[in-house]
N, C-alpha and C positions, 0 to 999 in steps of 0.2 A: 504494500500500500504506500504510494507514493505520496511526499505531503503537500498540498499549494493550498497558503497562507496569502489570501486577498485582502491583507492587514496592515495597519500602520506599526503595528506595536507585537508584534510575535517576538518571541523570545530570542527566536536563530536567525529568522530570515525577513523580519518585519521589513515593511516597507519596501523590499527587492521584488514583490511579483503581485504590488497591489494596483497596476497597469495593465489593463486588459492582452494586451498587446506582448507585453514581459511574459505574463503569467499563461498563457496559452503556449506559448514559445515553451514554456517550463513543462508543460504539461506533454507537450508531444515528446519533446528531449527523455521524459521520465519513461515515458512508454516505450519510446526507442531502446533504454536501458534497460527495461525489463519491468516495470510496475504491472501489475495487473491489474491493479486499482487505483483510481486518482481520489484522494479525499482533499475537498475542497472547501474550507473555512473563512469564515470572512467574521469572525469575534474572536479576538486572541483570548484564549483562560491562561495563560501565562500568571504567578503569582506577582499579585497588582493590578491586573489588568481593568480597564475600566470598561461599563457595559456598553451592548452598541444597542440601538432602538432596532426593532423587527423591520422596518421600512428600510434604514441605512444597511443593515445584513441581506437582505433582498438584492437591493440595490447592486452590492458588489458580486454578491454570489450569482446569481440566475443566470445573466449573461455568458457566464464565464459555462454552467452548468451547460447549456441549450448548446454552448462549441464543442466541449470536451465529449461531450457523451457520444458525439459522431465520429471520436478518434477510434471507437471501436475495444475500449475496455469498460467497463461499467466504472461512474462516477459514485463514490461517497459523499454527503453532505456532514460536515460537524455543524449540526445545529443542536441546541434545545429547545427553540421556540417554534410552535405549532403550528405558525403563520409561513416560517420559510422551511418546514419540513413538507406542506404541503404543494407551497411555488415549487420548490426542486422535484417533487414527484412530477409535477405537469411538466416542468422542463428537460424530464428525462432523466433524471438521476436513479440509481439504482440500488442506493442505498441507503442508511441516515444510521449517524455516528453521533452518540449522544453523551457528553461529558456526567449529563445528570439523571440519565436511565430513566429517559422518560416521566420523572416526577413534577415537570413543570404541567399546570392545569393547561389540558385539553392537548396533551402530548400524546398520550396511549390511546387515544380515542381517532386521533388522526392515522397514527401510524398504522392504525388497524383496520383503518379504512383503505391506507393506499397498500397495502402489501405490499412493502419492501422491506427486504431485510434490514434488520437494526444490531446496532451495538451499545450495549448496556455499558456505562463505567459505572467505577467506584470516585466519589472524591468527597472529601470528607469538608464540611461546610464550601465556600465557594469563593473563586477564582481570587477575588481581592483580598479576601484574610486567611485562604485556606493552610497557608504556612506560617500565622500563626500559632505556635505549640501546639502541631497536632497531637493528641495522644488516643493509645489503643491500649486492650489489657491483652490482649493477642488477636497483632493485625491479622492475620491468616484466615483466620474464624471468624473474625469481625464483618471483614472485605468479602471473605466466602458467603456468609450469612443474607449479607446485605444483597450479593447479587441471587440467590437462590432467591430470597423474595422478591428482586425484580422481572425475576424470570418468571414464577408464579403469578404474578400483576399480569405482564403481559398475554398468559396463555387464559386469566381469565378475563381478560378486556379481548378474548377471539382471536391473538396473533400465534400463530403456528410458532413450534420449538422450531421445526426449520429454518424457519426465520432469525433466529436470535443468535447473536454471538455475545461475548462479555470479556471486559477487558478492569482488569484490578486498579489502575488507572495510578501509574507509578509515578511519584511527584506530585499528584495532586489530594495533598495536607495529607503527608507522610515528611518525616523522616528520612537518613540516609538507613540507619537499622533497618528501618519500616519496609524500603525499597527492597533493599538486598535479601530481607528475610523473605518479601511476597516472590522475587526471582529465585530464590534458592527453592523455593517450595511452590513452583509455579504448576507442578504436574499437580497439585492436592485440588487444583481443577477443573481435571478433566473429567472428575465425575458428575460436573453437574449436566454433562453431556453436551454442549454445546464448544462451538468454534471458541479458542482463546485468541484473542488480538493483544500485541504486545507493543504499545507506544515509551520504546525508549532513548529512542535518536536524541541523541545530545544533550541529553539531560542533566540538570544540574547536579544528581548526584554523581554524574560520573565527571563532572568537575571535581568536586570532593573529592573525590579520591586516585582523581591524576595529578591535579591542580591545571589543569587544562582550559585555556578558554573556549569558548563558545562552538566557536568556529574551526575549534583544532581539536573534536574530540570525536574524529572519526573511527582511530582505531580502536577504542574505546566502545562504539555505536555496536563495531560491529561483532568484537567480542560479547558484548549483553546479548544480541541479536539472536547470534548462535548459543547461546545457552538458552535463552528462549525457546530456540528450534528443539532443542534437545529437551526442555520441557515439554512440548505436546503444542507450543503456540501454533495455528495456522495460518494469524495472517501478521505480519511485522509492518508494525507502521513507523517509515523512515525519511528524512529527507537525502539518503546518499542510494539511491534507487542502484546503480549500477554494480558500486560496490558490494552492498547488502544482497542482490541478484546472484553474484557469483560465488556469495559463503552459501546461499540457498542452495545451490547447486552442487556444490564442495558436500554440503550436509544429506542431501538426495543421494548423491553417489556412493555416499560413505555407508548411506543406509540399505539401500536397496541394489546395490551394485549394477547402477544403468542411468546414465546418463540422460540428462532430459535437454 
């Protein structure tokens, strides 16, 4: 899952592909590399981030949505509001990526009318104070808990398990502990039966613990990636598409001895 941020303010890439024109460019270049999925944002939850209005997330997103989808790989929407979960449906989007598992009112009631698959996060209080001291008594069970019952919401608001993926949502109001213990024990998820997505591209814990900045914390990306893979994850959500494509690859071979 390739990432395009049509934002002023993202954490990695803010401002670099909030130009219709840049950002399209990015999104064929991703594909070309190997993405299978373009997830496409236009509200940074970066920690700080400040809110965008449902008309101004529209705005940036839909256009961008109604070009991308005709590249021929299914588009992702990072939304949580209801208003641009339902414009991307109409514009062709083929999936919606949800920081807040559908708990925002009249979320689960849309999504369930347009049948597209979703993905459930974990994040504990929201974007601007989420790093705030977060604390857990055992994130594992915490994080696991919370998404079994947003998986349970969804299947009785009528949306098929098919449908559903879930992602523990690393960084958002955790800890560095918090992080590495939900990675180190990332397979203790595969029992809830559905697809794992693992958003860990360049994340500030893996600052912590290189002391790396931002933009230099590729080898980093893709070592978490493949440990991911090694936990059960199915789908990796990255902004180094090429590179993260040939450790997939590296990991398929290694597993199944045949090249894809």
């Amino acid at each position: 899952m390739g990432i395009l941020n049509v934002t002023p303010d993202s954490f990695s890439d803010g401002a670099r592909f909030n130009q219709f024109d840049q950002a399209l460019a990015h999104a064929e270049e991703m594909i070309e590399q190997g993405a299978d999925i373009i997830d496409i944002g236009g509200e940074s939850t970066r920690p700080g981030a400040k809110a965008v209005s449902e008309s101004e997330e529209i705005k940036r997103v839909i256009p961008l949505v109604e070009r991308v989808s005709r590249l021929g790989v299914p588009v992702s929407v990072d939304t949580s509001k209801p208003g641009v979960m339902r414009a991307s449906a109409e514009a062709g989007a083929g999936m919606i990526n949800d920081v807040r598992a559908l708990t925002e009112p009249g979320a689960l009631a849309v999504v369930s009318e347009i049948k597209l698959p979703v993905c459930l996060m974990h994040m504990q209080g929201q974007p601007r104070t989420m790093q705030h001291n977060p604390s857990y008594q055992d994130v594992v069970s915490e994080v696991k808990g919370f998404l079994r019952e947003r998986i349970a919401a969804c299947v009785n608001a009528g949306i098929d398990t098919s449908l559903i993926a879930i992602d523990p949502g690393f960084g958002f109001g955790k800890t560095l502990p918090h992080n590495l213990e939900l990675l180190t024990q990332l397979s203790c998820f595969n029992d809830l039966n559905v697809p794992i997505l693992a958003g860990l591209s360049r994340k500030s814990m893996l600052g912590q613990i290189t002391g790396r900045d931002v933009n230099d914390r590729l080898a980093a990306s893709l070592a978490v990636a493949l440990i991911a893979m090694q936990q059960g994850a199915k789908i990796i959500r990255v902004h180094d598409v090429k590179q993260t494509s040939d450790v997939k690859k590296i990991f398929i071979a290694t597993n199944t001895a045949e090249l894809i």
